[in-house]
CHARMM internal coordinates of N, CA and C (Angstrom, degrees):
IC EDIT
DIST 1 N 1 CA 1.4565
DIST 1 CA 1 C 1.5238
ANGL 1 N 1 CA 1 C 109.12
DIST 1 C 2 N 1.5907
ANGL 1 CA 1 C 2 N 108.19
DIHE 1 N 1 CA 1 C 2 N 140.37
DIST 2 N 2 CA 1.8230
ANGL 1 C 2 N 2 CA 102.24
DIHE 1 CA 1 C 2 N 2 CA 177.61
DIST 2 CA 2 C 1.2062
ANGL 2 N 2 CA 2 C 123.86
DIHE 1 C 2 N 2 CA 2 C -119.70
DIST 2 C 3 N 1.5773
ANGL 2 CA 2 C 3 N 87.56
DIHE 2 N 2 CA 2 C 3 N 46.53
DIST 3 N 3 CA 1.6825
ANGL 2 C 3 N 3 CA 111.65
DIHE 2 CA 2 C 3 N 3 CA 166.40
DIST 3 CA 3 C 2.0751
ANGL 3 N 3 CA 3 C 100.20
DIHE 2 C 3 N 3 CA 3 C 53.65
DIST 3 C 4 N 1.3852
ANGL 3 CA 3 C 4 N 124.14
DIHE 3 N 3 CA 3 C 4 N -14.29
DIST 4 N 4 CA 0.9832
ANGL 3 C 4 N 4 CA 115.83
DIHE 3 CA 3 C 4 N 4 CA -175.10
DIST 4 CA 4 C 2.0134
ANGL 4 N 4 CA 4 C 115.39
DIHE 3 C 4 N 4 CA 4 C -72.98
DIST 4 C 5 N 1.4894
ANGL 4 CA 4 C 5 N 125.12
DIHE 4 N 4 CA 4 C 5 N 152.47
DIST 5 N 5 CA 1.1938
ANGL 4 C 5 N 5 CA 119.36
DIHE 4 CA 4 C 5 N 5 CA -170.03
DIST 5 CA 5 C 1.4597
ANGL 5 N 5 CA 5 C 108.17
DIHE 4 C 5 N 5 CA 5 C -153.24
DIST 5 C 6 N 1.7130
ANGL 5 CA 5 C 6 N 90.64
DIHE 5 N 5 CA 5 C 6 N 140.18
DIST 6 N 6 CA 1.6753
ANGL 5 C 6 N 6 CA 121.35
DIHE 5 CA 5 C 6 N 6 CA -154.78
DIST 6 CA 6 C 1.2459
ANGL 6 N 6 CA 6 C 107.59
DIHE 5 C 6 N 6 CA 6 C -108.02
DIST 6 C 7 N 1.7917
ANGL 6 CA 6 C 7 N 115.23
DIHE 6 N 6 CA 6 C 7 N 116.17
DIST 7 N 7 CA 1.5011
ANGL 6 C 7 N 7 CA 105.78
DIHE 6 CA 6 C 7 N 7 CA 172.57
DIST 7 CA 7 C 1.7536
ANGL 7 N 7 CA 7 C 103.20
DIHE 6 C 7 N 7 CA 7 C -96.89
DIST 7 C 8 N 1.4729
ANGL 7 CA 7 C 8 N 113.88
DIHE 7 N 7 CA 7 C 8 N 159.93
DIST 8 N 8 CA 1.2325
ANGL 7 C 8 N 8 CA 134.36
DIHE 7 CA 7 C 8 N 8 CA 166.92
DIST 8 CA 8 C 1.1246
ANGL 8 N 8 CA 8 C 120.58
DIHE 7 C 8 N 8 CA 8 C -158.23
DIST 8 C 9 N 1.6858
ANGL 8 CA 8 C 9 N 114.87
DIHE 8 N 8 CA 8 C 9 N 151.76
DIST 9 N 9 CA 1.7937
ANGL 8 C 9 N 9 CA 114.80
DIHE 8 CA 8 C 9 N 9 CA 152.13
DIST 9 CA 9 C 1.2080
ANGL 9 N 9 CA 9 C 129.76
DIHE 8 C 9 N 9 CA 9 C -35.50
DIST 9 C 10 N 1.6618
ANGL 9 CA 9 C 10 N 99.62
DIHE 9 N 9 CA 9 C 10 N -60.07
DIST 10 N 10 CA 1.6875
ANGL 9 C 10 N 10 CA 81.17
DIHE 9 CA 9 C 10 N 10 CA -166.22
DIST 10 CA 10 C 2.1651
ANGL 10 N 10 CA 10 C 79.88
DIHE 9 C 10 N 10 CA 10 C -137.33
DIST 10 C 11 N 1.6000
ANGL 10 CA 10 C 11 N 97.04
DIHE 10 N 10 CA 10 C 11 N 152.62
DIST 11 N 11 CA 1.4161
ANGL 10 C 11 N 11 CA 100.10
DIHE 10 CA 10 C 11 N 11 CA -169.77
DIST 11 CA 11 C 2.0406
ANGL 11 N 11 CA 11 C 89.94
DIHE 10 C 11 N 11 CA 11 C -112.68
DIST 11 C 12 N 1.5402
ANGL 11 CA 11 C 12 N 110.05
DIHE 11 N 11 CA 11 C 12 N 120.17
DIST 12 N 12 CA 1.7055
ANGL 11 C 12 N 12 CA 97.04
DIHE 11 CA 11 C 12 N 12 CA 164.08
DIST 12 CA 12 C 1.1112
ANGL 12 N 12 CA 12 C 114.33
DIHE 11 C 12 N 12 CA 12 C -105.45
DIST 12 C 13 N 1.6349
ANGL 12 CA 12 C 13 N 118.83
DIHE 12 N 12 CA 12 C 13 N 127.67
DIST 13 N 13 CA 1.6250
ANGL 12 C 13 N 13 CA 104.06
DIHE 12 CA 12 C 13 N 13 CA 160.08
DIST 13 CA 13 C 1.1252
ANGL 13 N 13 CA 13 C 133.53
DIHE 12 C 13 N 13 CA 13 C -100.59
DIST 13 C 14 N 1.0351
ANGL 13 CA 13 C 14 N 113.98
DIHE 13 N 13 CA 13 C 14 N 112.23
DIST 14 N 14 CA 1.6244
ANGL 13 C 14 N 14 CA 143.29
DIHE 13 CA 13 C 14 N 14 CA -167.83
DIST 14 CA 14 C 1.4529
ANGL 14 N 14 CA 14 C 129.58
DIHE 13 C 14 N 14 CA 14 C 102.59
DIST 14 C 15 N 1.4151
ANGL 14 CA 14 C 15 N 89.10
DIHE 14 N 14 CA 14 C 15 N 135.23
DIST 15 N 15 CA 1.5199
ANGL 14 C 15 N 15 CA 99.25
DIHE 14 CA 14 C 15 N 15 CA -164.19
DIST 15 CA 15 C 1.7874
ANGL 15 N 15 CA 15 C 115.52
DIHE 14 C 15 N 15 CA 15 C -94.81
DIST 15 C 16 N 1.2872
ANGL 15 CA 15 C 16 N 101.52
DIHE 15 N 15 CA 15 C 16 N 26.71
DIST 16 N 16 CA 1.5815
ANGL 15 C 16 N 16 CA 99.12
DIHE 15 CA 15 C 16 N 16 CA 172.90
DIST 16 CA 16 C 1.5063
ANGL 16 N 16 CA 16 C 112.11
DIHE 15 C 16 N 16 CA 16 C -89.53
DIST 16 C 17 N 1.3801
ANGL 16 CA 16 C 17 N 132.50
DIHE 16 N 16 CA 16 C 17 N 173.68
DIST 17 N 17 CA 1.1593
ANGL 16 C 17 N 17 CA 149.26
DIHE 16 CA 16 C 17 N 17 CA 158.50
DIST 17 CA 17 C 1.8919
ANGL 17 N 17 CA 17 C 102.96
DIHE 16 C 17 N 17 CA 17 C 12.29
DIST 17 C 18 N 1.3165
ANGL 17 CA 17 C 18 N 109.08
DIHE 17 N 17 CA 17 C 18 N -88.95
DIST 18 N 18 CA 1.4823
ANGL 17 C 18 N 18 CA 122.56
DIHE 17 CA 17 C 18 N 18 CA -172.65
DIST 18 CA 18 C 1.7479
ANGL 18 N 18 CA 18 C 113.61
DIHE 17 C 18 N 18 CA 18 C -39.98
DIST 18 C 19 N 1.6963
ANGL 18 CA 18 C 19 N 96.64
DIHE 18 N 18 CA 18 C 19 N -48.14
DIST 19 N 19 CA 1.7596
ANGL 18 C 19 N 19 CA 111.14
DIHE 18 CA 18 C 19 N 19 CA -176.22
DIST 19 CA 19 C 1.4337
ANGL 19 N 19 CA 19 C 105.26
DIHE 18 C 19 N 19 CA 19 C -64.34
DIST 19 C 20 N 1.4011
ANGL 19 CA 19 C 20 N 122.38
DIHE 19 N 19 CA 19 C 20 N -28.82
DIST 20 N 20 CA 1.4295
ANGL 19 C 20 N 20 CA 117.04
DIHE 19 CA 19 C 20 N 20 CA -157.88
DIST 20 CA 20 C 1.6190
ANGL 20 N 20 CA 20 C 96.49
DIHE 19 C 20 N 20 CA 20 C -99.66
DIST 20 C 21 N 1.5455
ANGL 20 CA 20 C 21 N 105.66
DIHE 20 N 20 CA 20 C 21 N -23.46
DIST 21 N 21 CA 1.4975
ANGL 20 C 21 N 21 CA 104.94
DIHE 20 CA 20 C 21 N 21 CA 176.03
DIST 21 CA 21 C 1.5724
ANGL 21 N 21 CA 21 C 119.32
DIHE 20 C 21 N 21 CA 21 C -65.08
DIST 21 C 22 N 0.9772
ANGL 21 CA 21 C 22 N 85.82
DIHE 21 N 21 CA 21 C 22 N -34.18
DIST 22 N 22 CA 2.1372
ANGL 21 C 22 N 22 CA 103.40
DIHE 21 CA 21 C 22 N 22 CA 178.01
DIST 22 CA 22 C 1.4223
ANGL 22 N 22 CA 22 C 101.07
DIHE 21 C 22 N 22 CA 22 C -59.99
DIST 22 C 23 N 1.5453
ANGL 22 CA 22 C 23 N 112.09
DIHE 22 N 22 CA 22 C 23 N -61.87
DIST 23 N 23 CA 1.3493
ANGL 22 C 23 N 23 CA 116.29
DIHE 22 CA 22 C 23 N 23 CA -174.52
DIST 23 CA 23 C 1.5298
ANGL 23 N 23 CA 23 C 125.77
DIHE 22 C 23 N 23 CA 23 C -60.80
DIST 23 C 24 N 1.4992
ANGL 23 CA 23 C 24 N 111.53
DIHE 23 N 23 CA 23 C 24 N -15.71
DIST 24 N 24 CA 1.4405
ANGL 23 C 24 N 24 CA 116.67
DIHE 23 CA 23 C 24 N 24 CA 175.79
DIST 24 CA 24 C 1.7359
ANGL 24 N 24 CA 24 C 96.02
DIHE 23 C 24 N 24 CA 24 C -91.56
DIST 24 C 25 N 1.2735
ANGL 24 CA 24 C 25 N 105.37
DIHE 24 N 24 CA 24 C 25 N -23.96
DIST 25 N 25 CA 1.9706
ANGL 24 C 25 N 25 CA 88.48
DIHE 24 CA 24 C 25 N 25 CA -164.94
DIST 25 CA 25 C 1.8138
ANGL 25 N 25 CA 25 C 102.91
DIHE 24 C 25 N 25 CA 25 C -102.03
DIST 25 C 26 N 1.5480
ANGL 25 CA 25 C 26 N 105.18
DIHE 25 N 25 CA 25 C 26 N 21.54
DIST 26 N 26 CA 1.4845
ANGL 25 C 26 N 26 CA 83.62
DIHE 25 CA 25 C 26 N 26 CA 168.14
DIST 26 CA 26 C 1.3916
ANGL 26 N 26 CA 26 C 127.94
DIHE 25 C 26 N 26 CA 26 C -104.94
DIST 26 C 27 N 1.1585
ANGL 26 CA 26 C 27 N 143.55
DIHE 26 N 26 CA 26 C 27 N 157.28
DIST 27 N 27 CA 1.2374
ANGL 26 C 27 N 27 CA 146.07
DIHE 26 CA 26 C 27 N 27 CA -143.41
DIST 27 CA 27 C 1.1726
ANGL 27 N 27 CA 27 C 106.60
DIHE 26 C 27 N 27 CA 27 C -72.96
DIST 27 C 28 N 2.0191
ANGL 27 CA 27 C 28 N 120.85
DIHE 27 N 27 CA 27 C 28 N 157.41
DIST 28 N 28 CA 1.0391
ANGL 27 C 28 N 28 CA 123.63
DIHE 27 CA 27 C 28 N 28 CA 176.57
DIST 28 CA 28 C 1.5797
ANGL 28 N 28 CA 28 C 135.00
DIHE 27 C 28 N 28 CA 28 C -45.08
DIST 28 C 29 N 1.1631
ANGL 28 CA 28 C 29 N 87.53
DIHE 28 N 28 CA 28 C 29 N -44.01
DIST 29 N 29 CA 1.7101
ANGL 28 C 29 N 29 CA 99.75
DIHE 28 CA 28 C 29 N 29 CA 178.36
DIST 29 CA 29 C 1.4429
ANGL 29 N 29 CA 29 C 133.58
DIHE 28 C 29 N 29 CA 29 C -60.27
DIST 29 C 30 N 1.5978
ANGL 29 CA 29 C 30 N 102.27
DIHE 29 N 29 CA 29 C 30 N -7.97
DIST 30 N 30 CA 1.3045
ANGL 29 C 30 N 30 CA 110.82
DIHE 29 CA 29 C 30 N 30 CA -178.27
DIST 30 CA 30 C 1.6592
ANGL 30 N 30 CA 30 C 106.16
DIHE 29 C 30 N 30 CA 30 C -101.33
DIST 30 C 31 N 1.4041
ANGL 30 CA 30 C 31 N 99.57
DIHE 30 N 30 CA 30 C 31 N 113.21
DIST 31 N 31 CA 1.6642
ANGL 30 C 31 N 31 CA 110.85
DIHE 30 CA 30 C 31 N 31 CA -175.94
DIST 31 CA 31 C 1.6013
ANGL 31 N 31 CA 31 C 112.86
DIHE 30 C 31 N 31 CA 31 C -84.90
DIST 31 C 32 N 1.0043
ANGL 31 CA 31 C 32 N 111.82
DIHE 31 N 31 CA 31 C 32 N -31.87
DIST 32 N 32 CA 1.9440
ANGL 31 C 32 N 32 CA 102.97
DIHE 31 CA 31 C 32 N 32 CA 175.68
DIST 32 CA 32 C 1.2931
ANGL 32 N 32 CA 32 C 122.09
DIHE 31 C 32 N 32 CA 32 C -129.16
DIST 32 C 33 N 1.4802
ANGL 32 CA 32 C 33 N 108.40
DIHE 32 N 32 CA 32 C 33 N 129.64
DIST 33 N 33 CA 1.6434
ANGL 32 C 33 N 33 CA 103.99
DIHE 32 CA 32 C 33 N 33 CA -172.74
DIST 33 CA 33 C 1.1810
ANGL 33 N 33 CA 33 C 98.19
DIHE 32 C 33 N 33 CA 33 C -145.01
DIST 33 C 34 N 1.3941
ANGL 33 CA 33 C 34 N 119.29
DIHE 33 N 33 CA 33 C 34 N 131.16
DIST 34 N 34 CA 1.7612
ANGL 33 C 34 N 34 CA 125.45
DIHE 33 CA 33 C 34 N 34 CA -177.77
DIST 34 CA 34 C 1.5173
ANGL 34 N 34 CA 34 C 93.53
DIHE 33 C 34 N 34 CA 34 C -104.63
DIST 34 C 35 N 1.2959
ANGL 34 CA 34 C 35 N 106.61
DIHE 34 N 34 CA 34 C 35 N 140.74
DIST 35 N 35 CA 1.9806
ANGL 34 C 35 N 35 CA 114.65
DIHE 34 CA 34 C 35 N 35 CA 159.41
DIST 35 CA 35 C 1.3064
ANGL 35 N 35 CA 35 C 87.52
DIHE 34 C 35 N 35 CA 35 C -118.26
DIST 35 C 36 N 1.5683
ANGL 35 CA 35 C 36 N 84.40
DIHE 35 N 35 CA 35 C 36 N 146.67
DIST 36 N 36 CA 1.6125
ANGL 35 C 36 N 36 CA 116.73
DIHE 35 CA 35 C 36 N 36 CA -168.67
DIST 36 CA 36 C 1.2357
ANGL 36 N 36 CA 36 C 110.22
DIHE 35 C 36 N 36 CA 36 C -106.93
DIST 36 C 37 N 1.4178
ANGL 36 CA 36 C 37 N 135.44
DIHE 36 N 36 CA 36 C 37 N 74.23
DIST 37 N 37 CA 1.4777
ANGL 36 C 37 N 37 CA 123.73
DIHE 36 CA 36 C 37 N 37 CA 159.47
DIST 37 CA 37 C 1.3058
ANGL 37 N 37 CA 37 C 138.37
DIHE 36 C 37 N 37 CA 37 C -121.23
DIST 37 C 38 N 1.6723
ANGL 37 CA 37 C 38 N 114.67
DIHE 37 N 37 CA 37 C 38 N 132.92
DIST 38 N 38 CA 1.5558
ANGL 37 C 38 N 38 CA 119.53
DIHE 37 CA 37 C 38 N 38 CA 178.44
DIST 38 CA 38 C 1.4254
ANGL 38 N 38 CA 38 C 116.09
DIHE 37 C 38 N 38 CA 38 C -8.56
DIST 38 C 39 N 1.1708
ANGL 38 CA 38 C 39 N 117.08
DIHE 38 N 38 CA 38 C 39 N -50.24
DIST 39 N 39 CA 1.7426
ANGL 38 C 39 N 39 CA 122.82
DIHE 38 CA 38 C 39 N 39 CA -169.83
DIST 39 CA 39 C 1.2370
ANGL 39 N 39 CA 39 C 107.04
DIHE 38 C 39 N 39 CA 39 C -132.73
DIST 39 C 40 N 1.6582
ANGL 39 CA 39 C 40 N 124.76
DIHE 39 N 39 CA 39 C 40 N -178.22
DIST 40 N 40 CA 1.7179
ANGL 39 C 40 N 40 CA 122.96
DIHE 39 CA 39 C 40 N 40 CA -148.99
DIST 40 CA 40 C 1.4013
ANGL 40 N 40 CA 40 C 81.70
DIHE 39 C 40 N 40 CA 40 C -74.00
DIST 40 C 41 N 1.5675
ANGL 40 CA 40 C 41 N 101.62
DIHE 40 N 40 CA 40 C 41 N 142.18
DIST 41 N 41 CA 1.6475
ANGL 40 C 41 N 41 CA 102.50
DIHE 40 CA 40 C 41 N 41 CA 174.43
DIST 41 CA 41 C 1.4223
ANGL 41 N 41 CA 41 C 129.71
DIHE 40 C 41 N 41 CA 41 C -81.50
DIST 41 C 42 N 1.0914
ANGL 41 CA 41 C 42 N 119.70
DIHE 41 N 41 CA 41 C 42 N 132.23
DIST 42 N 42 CA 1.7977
ANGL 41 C 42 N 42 CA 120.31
DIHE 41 CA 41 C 42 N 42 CA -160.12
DIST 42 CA 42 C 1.3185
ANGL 42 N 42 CA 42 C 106.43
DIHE 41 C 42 N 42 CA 42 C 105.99
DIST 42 C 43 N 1.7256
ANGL 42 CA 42 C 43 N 130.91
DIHE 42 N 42 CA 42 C 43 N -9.42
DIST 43 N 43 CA 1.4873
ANGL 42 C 43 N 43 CA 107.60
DIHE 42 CA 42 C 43 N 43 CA -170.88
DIST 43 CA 43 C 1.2424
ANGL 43 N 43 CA 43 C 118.57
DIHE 42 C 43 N 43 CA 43 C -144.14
DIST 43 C 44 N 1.2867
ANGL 43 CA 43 C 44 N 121.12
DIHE 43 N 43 CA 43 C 44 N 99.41
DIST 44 N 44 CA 1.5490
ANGL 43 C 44 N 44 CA 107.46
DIHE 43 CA 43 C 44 N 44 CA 48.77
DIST 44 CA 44 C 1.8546
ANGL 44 N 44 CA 44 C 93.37
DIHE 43 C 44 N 44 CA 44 C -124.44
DIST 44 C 45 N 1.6601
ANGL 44 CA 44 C 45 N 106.32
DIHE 44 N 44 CA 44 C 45 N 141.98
DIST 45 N 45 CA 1.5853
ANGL 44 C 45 N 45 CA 121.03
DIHE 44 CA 44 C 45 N 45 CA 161.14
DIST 45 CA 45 C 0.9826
ANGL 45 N 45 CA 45 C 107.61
DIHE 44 C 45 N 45 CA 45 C -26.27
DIST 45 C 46 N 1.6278
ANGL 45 CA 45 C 46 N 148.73
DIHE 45 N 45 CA 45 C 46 N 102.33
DIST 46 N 46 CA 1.5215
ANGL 45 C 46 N 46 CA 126.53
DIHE 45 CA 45 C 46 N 46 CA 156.22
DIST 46 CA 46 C 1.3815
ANGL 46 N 46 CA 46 C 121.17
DIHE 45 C 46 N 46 CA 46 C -118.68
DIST 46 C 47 N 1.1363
ANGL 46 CA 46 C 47 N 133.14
DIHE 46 N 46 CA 46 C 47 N 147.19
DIST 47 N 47 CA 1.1769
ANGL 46 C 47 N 47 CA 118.01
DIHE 46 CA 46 C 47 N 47 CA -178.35
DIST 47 CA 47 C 1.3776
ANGL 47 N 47 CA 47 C 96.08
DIHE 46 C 47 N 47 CA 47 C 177.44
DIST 47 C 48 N 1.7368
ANGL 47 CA 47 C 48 N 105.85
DIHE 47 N 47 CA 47 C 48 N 151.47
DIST 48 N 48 CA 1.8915
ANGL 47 C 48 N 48 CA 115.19
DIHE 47 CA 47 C 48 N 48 CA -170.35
DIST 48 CA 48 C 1.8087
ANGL 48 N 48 CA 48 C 103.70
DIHE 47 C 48 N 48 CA 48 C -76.01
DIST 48 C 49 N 1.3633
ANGL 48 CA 48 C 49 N 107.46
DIHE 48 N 48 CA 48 C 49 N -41.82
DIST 49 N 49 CA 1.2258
ANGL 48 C 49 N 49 CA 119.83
DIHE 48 CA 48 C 49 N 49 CA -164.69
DIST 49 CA 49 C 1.7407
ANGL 49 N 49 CA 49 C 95.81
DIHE 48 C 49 N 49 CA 49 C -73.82
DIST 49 C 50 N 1.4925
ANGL 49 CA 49 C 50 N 96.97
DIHE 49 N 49 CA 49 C 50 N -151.92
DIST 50 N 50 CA 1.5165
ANGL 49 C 50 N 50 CA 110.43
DIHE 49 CA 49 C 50 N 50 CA 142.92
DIST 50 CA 50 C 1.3636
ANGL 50 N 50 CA 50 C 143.69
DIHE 49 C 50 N 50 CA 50 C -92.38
DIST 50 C 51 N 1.1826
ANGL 50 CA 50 C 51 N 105.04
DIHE 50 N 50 CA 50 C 51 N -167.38
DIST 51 N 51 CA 1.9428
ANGL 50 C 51 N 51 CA 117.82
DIHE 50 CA 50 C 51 N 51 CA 174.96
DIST 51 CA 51 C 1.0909
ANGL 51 N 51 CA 51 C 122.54
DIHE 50 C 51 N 51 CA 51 C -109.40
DIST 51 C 52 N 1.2692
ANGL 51 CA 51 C 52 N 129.68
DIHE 51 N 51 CA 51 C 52 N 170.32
DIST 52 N 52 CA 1.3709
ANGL 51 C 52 N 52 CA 141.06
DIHE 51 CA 51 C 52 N 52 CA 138.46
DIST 52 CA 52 C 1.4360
ANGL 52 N 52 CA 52 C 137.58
DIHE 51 C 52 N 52 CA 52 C -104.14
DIST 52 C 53 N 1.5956
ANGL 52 CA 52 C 53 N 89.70
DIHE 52 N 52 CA 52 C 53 N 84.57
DIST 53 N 53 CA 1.7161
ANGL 52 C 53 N 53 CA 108.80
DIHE 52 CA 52 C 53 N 53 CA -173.36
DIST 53 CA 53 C 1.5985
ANGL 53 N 53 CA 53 C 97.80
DIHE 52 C 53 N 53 CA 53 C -43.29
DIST 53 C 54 N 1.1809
ANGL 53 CA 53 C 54 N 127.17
DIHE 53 N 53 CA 53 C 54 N -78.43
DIST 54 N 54 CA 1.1147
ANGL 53 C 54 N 54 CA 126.76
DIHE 53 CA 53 C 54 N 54 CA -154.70
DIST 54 CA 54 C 1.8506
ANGL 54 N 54 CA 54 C 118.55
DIHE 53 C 54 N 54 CA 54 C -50.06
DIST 54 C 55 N 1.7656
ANGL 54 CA 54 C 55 N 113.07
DIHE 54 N 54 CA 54 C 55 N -16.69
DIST 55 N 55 CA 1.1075
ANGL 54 C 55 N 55 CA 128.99
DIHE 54 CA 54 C 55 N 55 CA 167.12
DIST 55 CA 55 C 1.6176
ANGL 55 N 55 CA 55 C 117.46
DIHE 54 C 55 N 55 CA 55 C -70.60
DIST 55 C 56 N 1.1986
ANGL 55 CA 55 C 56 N 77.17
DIHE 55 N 55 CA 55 C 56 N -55.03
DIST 56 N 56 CA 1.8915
ANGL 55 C 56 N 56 CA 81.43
DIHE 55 CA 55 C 56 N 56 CA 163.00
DIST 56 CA 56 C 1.5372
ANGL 56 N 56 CA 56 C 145.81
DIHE 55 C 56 N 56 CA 56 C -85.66
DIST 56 C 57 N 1.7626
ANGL 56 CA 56 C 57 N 101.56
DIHE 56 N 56 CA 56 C 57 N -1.14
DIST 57 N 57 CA 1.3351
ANGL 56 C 57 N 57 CA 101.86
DIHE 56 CA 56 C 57 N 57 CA 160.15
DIST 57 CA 57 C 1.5926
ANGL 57 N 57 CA 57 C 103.71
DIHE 56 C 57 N 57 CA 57 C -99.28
DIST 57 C 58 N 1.1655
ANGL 57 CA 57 C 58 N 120.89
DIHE 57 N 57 CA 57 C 58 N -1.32
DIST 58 N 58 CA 1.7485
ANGL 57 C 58 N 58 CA 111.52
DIHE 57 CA 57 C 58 N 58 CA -177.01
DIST 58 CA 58 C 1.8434
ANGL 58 N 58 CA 58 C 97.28
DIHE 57 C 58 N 58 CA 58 C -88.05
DIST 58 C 59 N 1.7635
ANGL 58 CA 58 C 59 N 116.50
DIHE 58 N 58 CA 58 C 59 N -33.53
DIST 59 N 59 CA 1.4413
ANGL 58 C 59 N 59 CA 93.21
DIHE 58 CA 58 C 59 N 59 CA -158.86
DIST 59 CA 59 C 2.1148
ANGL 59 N 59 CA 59 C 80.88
DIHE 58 C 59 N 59 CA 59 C -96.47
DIST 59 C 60 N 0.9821
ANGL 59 CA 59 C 60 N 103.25
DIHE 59 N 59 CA 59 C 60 N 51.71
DIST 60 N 60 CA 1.9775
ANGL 59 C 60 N 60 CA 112.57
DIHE 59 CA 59 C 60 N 60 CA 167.07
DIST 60 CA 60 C 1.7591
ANGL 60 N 60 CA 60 C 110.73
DIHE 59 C 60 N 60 CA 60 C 44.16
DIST 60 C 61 N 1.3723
ANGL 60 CA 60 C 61 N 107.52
DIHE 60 N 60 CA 60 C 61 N 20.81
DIST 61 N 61 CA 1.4521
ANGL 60 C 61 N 61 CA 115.37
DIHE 60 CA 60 C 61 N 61 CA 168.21
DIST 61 CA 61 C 1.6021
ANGL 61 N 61 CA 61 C 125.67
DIHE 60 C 61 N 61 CA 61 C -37.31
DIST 61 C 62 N 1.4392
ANGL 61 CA 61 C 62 N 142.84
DIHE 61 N 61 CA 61 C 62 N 49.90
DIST 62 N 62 CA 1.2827
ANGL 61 C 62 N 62 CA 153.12
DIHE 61 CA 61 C 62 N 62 CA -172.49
DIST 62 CA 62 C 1.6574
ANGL 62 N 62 CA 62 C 89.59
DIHE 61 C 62 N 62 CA 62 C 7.23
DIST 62 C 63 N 1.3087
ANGL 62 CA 62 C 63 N 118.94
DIHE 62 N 62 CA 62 C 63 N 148.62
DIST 63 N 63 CA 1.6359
ANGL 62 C 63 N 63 CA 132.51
DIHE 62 CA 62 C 63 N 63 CA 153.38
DIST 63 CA 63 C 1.1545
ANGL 63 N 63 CA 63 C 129.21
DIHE 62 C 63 N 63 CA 63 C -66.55
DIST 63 C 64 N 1.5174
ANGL 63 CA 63 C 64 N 111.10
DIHE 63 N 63 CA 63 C 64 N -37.36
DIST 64 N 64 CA 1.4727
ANGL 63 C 64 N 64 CA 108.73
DIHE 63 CA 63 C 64 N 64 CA 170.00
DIST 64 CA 64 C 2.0162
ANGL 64 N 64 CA 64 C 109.83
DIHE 63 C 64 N 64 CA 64 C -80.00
DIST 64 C 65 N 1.3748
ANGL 64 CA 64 C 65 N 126.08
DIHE 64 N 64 CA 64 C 65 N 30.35
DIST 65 N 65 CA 0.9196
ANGL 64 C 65 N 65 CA 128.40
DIHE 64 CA 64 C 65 N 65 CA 136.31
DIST 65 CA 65 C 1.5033
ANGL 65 N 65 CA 65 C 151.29
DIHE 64 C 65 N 65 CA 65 C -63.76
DIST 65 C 66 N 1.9181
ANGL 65 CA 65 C 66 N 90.27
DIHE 65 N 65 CA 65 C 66 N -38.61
DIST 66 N 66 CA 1.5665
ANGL 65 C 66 N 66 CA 114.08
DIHE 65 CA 65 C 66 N 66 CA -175.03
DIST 66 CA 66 C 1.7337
ANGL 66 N 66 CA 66 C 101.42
DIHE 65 C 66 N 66 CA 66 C -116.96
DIST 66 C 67 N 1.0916
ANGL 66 CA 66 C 67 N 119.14
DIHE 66 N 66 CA 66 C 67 N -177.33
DIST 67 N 67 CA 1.3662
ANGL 66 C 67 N 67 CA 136.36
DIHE 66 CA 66 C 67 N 67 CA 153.82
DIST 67 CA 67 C 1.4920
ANGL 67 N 67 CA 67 C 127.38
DIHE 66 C 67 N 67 CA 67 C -149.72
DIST 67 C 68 N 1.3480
ANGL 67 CA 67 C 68 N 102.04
DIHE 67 N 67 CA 67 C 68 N 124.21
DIST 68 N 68 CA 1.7752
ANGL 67 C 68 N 68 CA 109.32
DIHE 67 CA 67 C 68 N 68 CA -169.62
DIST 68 CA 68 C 1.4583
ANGL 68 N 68 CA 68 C 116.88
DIHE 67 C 68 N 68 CA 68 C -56.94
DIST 68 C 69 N 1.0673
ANGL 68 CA 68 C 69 N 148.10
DIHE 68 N 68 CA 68 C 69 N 90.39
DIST 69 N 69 CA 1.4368
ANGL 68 C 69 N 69 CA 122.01
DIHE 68 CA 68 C 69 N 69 CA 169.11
DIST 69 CA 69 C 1.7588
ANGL 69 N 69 CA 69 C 128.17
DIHE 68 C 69 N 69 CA 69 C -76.18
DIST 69 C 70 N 0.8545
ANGL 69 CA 69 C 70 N 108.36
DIHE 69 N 69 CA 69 C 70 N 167.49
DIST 70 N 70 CA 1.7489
ANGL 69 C 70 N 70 CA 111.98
DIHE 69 CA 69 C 70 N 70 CA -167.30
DIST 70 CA 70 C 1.6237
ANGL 70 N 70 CA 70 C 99.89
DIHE 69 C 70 N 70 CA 70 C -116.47
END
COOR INIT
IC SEED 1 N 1 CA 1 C
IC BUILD
């Protein structure tokens, strides 16, 4: 830890699917929000089910993160 400290609105932990969903659906007014994850957040997308493309191209999630299936 480097003793350094982060204020924000709203704090998410974890940056998979659910965390990033929170972070796209919270309201305008809230200007700073850190997601908290072990490793770079978004990578890699995993999940049994599906996604939310549209969550993850609004919070600028790179493409070569996810992959679409048909």
């Amino acid at each position: 830890m480097t003793g350094e400290v982060l204020e924000c609105d709203v704090l998410i932990v974890g940056g998979g699917p659910a965390g990033l969903s929170v972070a796209a659906a919270l309201p305008d007014h809230i200007s700073s929000i850190i997601v908290h994850q072990d490793a770079e957040i978004g990578q890699p997308f995993r999940t049994s089910g599906g996604c939310w493309l549209a969550d993850a191209e609004r919070l600028g999630i790179p493409e070569s993160y996810y992959q679409i299936i048909d």
